[in-house]
C-alpha positions in Angstrom: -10.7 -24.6 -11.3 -8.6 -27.1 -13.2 -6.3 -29.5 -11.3 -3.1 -28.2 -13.4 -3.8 -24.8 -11.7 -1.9 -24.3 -8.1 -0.8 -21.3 -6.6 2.4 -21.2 -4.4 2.3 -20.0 -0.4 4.5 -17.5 -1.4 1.6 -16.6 -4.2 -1.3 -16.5 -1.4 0.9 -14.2 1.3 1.1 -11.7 -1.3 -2.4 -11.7 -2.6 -2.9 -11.5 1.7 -1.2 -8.9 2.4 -2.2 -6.7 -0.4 -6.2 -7.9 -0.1 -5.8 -6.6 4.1 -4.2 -3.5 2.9 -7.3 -3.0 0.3 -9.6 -3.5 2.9 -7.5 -1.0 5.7 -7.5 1.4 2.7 -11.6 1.7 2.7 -11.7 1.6 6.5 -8.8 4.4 6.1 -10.4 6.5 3.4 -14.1 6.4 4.4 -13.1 7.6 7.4 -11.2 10.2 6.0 -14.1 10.9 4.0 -15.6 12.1 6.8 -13.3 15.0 8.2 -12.3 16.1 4.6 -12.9 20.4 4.6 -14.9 20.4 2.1 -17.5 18.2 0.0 -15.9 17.5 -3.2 -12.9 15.7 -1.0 -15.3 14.3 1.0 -17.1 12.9 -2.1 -13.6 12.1 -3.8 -12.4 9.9 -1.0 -15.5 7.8 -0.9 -15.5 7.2 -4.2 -11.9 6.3 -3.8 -13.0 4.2 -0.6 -15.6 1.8 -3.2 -13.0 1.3 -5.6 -10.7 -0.3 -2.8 -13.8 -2.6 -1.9 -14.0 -3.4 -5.6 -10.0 -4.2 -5.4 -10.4 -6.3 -2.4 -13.6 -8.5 -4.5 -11.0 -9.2 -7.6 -8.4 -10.5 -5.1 -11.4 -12.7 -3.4 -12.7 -13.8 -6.6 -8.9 -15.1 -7.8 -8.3 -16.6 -5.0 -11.3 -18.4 -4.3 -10.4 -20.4 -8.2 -7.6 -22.0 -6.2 -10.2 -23.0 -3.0 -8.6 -20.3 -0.4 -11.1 -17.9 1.5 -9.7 -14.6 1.8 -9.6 -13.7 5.1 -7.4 -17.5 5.5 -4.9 -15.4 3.1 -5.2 -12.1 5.0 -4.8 -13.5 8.7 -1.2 -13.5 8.7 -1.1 -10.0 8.3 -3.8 -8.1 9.8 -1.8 -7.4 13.3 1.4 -5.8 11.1 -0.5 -3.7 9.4 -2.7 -2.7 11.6 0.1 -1.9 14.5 1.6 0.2 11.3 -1.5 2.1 11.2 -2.2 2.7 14.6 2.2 3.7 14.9 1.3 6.3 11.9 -2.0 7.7 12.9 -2.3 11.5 11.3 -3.6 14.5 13.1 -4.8 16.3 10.0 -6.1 16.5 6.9 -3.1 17.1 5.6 -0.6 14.1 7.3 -4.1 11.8 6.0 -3.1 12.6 2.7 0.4 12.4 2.9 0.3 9.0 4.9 -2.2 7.7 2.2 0.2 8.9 -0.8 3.9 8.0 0.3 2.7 4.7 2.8 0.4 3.5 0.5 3.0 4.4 -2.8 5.6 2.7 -0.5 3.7 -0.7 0.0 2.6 -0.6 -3.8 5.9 -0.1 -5.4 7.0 -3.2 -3.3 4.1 -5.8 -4.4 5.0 -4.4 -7.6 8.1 -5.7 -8.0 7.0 -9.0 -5.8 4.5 -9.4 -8.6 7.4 -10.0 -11.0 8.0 -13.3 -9.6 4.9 -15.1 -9.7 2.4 -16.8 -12.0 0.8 -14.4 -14.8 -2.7 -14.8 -14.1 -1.3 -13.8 -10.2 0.7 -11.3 -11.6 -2.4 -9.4 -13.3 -4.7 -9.4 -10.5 -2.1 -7.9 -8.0 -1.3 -5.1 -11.0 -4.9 -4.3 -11.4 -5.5 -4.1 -7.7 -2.8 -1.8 -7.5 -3.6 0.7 -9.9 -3.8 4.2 -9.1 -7.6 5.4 -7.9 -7.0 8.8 -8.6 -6.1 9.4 -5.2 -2.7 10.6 -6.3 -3.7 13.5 -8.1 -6.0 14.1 -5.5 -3.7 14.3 -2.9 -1.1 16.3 -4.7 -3.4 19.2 -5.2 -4.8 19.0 -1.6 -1.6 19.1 -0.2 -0.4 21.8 -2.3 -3.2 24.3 -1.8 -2.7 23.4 1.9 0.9 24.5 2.3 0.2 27.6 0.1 -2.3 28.6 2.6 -0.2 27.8 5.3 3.5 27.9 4.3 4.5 26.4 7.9 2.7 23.2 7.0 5.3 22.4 4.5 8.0 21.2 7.0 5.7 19.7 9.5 5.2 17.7 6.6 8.6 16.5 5.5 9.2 15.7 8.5 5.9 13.4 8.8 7.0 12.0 5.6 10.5 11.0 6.5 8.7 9.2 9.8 6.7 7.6 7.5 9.1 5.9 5.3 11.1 4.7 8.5 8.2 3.3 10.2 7.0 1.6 6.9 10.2 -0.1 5.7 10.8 -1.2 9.7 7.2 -2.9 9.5 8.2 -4.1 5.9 11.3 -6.1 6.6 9.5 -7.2 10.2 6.6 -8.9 8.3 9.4 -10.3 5.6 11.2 -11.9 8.5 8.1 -13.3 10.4 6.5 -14.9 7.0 9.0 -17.7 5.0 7.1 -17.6 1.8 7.2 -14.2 1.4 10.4 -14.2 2.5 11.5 -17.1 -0.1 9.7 -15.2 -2.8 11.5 -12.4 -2.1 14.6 -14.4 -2.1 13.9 -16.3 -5.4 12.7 -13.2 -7.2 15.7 -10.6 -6.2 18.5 -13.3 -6.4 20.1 -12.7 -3.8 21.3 -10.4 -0.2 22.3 -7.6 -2.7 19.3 -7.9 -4.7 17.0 -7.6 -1.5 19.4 -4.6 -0.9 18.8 -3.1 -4.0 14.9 -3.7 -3.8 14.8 -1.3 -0.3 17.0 1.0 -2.1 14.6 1.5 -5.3 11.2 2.0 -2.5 13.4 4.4 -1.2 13.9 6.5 -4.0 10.4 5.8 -5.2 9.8 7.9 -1.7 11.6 10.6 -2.7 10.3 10.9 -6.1 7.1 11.2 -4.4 8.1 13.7 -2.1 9.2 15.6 -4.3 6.2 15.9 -6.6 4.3 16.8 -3.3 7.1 19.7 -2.6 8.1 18.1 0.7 11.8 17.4 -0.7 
């Protein structure tokens, strides 16, 4: 590390948040793992499950160039998200999937955009961390071969979607409002009120988009 090199507190929330929801993702997936109905999911979410690990590793690595451990980053918001998880637990294989592909499309679409406003070298880690797994396509066919064996699924599971998006931008602007960096980063990157307004508005639709590809529109 070079003295010119510094990293903002704003910076370090979002690298924490998005390093503790890697690491909730292989807790979440591995377990998955385990109840999928049959062993090519099984197989597919593990493998899924070591690339978060491998996500989580790039975000300690960057971080640790600027003399911050990890898990001083991730502190801040490991009761959010895990109150999130425990509000949203799914029943089924089926609400698994779905949670993983609108929550987890949700939360990426907004450190996305955060990633935007901040140094280039942070900018690139948070982009690569975020990149899809393949757990997108996966999903989509799961889900789809689910409610065409069961067509009653398919509203069961709209509904479970629309809870999802409630609960997640609720936790969203909650961990916003309890965090000023983040909060000032979102502030500095969007502009201003409308801006944050417009930001919430684009996750939304990003929702919708995706529940529409999943045929839960």
């Amino acid at each position: 590390m070079t003295e010119e090199r510094k990293i903002s507190d704003g910076e370090v929330d979002l690298l924490g948040v998005v390093a503790y929801g890697e690491l909730s993702a292989f807790d979440r997936l591995a377990e998955d793992a385990r109840s999928a109905p049959t062993l090519t999911g099984r197989a597919a979410l593990a493998s899924m499950a070591a690339a978060e690990i491998g996500h989580y590793d790039l975000i300690r690595g960057h971080l640790a160039e600027y003399g911050i451990a990890i898990e001083t980053a991730m502190t801040p918001f490991v009761r959010p998200i895990d109150e999130w998880h425990a509000s949203t637990a799914p029943k089924s294989w089926l609400e698994s999937l779905v949670k993983a592909y609108v929550g987890d499309g949700l939360a990426a679409d907004l450190y996305r955009e955060m990633a935007n406003w901040v140094d280039p070298l942070t900018k690139d880690v948070v982009l690569d961390v975020l990149a899809d797994t393949g757990h997108s396509a996966f999903a989509e066919r799961e889900v789809a071969a689910g409610i065409q064996a069961d067509r009653t699924q398919r509203d069961r599971l709209a509904l479970w979607g629309r809870r999802l998006l409630g609960e997640a931008l609720t936790q969203a602007q909650y961990v916003v409002a309890e965090r000023d960096p983040l909060a000032e980063l979102i502030v500095a990157g969007s502009g201003d009120l409308s801006g944050i307004a417009g930001l919430f508005r684009r996750l939304q639709q990003g929702h919708t988009k995706r529940m529409q590809v999943l045929g839960l529109s």
